[in-house]
VEXDREN-2710 file (C-alpha; in Angstrom, 1 decimal):
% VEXDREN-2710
k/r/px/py/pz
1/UNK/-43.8/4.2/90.4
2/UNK/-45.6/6.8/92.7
3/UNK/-44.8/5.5/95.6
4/UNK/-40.9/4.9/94.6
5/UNK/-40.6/8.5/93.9
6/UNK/-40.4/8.9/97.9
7/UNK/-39.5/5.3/99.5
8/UNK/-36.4/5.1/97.7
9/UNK/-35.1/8.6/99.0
10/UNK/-36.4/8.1/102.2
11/UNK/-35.1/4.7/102.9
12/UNK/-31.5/6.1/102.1
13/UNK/-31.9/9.2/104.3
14/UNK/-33.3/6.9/107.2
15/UNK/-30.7/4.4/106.3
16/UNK/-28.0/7.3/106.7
17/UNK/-29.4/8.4/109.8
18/UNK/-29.3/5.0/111.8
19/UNK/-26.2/4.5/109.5
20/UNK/-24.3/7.5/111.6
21/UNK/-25.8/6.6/114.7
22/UNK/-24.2/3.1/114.2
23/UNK/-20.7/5.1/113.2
24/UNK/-20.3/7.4/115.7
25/UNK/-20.7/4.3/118.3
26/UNK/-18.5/2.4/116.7
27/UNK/-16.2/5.7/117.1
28/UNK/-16.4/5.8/120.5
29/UNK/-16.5/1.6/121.4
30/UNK/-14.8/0.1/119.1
31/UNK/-11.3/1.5/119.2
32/UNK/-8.7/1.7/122.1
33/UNK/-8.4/5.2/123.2
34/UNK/-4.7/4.8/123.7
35/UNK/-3.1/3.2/120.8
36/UNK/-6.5/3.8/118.6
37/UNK/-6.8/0.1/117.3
38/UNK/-9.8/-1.5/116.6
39/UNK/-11.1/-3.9/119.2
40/UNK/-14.0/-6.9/119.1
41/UNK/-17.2/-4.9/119.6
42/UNK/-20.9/-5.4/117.7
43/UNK/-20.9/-2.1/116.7
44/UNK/-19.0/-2.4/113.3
45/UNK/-20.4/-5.4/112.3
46/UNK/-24.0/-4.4/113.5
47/UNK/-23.2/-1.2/110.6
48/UNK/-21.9/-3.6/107.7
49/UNK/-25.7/-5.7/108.5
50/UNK/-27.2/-2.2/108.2
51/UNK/-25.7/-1.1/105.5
52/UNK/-26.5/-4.5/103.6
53/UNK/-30.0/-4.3/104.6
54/UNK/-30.0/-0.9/103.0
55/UNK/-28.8/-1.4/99.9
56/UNK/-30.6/-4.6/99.6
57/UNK/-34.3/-2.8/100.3
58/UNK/-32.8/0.1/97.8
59/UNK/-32.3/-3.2/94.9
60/UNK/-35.9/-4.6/95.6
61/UNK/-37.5/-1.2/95.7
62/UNK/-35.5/-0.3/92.5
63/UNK/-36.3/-3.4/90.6
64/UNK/-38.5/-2.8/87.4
65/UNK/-38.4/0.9/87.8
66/UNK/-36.4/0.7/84.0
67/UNK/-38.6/-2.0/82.3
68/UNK/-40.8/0.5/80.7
69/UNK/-37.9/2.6/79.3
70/UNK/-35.6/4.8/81.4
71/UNK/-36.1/9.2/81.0
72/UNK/-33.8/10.5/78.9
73/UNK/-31.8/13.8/80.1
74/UNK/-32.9/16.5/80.8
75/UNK/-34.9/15.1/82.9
76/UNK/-38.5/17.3/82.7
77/UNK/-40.2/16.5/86.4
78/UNK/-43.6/17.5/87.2
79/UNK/-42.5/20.2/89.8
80/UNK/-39.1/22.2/90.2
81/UNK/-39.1/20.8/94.1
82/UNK/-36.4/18.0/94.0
83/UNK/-33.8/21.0/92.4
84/UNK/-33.6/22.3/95.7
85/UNK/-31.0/19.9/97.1
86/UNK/-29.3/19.7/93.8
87/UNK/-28.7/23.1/94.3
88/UNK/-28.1/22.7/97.5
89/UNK/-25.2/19.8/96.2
90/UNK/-23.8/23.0/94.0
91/UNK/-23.2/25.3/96.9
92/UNK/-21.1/22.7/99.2
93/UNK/-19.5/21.4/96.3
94/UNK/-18.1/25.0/95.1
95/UNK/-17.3/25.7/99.3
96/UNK/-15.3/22.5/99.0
97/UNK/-13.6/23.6/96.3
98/UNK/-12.9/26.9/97.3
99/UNK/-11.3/25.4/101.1
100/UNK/-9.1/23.1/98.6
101/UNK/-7.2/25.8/97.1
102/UNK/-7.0/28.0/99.8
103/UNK/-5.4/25.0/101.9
104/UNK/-3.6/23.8/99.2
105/UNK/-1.9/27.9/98.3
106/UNK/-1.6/28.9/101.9
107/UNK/-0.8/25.6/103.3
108/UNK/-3.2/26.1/105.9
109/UNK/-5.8/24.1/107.5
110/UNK/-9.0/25.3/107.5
111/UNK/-10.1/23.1/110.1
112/UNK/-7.7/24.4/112.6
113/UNK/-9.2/28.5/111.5
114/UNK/-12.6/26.9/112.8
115/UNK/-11.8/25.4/115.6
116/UNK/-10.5/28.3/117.2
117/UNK/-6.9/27.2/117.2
118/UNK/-3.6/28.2/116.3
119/UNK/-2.8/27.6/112.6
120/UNK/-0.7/25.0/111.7
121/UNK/1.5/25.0/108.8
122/UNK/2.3/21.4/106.4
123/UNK/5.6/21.4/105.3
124/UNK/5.7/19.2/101.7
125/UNK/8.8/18.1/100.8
126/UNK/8.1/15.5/98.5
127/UNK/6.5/15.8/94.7
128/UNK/4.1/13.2/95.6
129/UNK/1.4/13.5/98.3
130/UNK/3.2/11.6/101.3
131/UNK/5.1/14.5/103.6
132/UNK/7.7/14.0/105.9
133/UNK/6.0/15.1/108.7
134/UNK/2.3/13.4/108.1
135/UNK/0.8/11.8/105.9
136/UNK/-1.8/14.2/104.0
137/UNK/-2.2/15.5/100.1
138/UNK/0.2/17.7/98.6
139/UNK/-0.1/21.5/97.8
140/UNK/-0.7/20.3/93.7
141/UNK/-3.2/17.5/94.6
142/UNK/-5.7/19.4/97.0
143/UNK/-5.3/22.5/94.3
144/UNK/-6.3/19.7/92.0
145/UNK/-9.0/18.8/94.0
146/UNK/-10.4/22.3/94.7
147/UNK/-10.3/23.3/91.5
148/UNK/-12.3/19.7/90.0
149/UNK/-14.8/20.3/92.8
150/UNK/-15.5/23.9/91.5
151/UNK/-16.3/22.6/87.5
152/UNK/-18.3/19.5/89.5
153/UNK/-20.3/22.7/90.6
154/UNK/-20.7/24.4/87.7
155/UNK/-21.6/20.9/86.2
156/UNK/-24.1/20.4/88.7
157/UNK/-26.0/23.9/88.0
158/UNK/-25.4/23.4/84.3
159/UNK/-27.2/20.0/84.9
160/UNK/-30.1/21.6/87.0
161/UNK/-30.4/24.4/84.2
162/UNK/-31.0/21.8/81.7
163/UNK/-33.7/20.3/84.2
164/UNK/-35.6/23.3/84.2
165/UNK/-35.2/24.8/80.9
166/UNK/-35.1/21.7/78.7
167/UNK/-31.7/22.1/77.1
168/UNK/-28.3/20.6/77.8
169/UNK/-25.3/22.8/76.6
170/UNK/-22.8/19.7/76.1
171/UNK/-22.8/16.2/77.3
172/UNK/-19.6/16.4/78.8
173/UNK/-20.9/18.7/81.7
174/UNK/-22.4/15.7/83.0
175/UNK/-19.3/13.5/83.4
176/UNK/-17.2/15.9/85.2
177/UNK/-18.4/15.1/88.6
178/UNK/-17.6/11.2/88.2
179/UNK/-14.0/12.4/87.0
180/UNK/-13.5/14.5/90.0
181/UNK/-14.7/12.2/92.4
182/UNK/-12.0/9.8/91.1
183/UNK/-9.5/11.7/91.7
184/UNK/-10.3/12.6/95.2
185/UNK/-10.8/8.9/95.2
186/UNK/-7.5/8.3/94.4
187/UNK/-6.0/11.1/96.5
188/UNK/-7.5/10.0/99.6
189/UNK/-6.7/6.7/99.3
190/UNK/-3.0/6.9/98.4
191/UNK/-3.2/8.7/102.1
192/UNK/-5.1/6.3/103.9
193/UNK/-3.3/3.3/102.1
194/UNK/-0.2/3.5/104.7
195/UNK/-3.4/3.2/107.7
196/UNK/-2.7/-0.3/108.6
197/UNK/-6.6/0.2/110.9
198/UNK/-8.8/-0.8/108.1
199/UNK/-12.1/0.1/110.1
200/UNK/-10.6/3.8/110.1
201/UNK/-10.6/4.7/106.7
202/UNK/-13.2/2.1/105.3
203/UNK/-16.5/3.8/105.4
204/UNK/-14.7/7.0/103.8
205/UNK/-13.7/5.1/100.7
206/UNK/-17.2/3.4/100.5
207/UNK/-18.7/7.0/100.6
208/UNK/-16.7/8.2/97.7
209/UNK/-16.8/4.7/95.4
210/UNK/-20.4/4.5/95.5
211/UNK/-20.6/8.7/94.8
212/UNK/-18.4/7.9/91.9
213/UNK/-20.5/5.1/90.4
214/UNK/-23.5/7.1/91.3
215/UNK/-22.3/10.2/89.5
216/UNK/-21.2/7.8/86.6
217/UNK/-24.8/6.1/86.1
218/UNK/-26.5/9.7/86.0
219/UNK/-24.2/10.5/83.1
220/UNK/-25.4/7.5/81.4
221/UNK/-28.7/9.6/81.1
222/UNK/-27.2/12.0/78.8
223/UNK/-26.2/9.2/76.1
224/UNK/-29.2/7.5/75.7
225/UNK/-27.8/4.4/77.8
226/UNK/-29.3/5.1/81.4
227/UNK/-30.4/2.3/84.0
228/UNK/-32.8/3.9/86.1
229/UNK/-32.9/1.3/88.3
230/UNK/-28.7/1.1/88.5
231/UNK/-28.8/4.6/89.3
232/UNK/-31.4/4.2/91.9
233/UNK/-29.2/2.2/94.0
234/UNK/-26.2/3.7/93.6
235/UNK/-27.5/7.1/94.8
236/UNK/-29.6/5.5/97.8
237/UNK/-26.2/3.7/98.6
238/UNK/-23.8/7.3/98.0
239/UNK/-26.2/8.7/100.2
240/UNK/-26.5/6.1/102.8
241/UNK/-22.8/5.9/103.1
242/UNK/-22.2/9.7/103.3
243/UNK/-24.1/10.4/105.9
244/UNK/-22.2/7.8/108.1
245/UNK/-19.0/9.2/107.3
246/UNK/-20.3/12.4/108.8
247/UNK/-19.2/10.9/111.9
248/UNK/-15.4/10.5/111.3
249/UNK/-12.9/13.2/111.8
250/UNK/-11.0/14.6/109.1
251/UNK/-7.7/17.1/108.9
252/UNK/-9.8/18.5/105.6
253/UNK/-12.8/20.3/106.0
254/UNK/-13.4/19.5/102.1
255/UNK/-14.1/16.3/103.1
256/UNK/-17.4/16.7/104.4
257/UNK/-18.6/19.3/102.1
258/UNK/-17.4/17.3/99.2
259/UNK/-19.5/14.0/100.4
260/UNK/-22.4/16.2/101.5
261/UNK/-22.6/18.2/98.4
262/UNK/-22.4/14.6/96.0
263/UNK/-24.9/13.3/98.2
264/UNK/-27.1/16.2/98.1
265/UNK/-26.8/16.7/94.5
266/UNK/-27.0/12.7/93.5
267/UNK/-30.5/13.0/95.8
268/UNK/-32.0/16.2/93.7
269/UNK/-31.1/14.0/90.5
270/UNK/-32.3/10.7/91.7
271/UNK/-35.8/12.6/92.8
272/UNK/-35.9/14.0/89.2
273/UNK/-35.4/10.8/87.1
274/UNK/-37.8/9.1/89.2
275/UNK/-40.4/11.8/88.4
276/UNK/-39.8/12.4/84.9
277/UNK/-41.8/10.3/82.3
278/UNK/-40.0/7.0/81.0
279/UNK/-38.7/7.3/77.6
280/UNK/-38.7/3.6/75.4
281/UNK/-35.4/2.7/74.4
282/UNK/-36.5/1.9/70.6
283/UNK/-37.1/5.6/70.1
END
């Protein structure tokens, strides 16, 4: 169990890295420059055979780890250390949220503000989140968004509070950042859904499924039903697959903060459960 407290994050974060470096080849080989459609090149399959070799060393190194009883939340680790990038998760998730309501009230991108160019303006003139000029989320949904990222940050401190003090406040807190997840989930793919270039928009929508189920399976904790070993992978996998989507470009700069920030936070938690003492099931 000692040894899984740092082979199971570090296989992710290594996985991640050669994950990205596999993504942002792909990126630049593996699409036509003109039209932008995928062409036959080794480079996406090559990342699909990493990213099954990851998850699969994640599955044999997580095997067992809930046979003696899984720790019950709060999770009470032997050192404060692995709050760090939980806290870290908090910070990105609540920047996130705040770019997702200023985007979605001004109707500007903040992407645009950082790249030095001249704003640009979305026109929505649909209730829905299609436009009639692109194809994007609507004013409502990326408010929606912002303001779900902001109580997945509170959640997260709430969470690492508990950790550190020993208390939990409610057991709600805890399921918030799987609910808001999904509905980014949701949002973003009712955008990429009219993407007819599958590889384009693929490793996106892996990031955020496996950052769902990972955020789901920590929640589990806080009901007396948790799968240490379930969780393990999931988070090792949420992490994997965010740091490959690093590589992709994006009109949102939530985007990045919101994957980061899960990641970062589902990494602090993961780190925690595996250091705090098993609790039997029967009790």
């Amino acid at each position: 169990m000692a040894i899984k407290r740092h082979t199971i994050p570090l296989t992710a974060v290594a996985g991640g890295a050669a994950a990205l470096a596999l993504r942002l080849w792909n990126l630049r080989a593996g699409f036509e420059p003109a039209t932008g459609l995928p062409v036959s090149h080794p480079s996406f399959p090559a990342l699909l055979a990493l990213f099954g070799a990851v998850m699969l060393a994640l599955l044999l190194q997580a095997r067992g780890l809930s046979d003696g009883g899984a720790p019950r939340f709060p999770f009470r680790a032997q050192n404060s250390a692995p709050c760090v990038p939980a806290v870290a998760g908090m910070f990105l998730l609540a920047l996130s949220g705040i770019a997702d309501l200023y985007e979605g009230a001004a109707g500007e991108s903040v992407m645009d503000r950082l790249a030095g160019a001249a704003p640009t303006y979305q026109q929505y003139h649909y209730a829905g989140m299609i436009s009639a000029e692109a194809v994007g989320m609507g004013a409502g949904a990326q408010c929606a968004c912002g303001l779900l990222a902001l109580l997945s940050a509170w959640a997260v401190f709430e969470c690492v509070r508990a950790c550190l003090r020993g208390d939990l406040k409610s057991r709600a807190l805890v399921m918030l950042p799987a609910v808001a997840l999904s509905f980014r989930l949701v949002a973003v793919y009712r955008i990429d859904s009219v993407n007819p270039v599958l590889q384009d928009y693929a490793p996106a929508l892996v990031a955020l499924m496996f950052q769902v189920l990972g955020f789901y399976c920590f929640s589990a904790f806080a009901f007396d039903s948790g799968d240490l070993t379930a969780f393990a992978v999931s988070a090792g996998g949420a992490i994997c697959a965010a740091m490959c989507v690093l590589a992709d470009e994006t009109e949102y700069v939530s985007a990045p903060l919101t994957l980061c920030g899960s990641a970062s936070a589902l990494a602090g938690f993961l780190m925690l459960a595996l250091q705090a003492p098993p609790a039997p099931r029967n009790e």
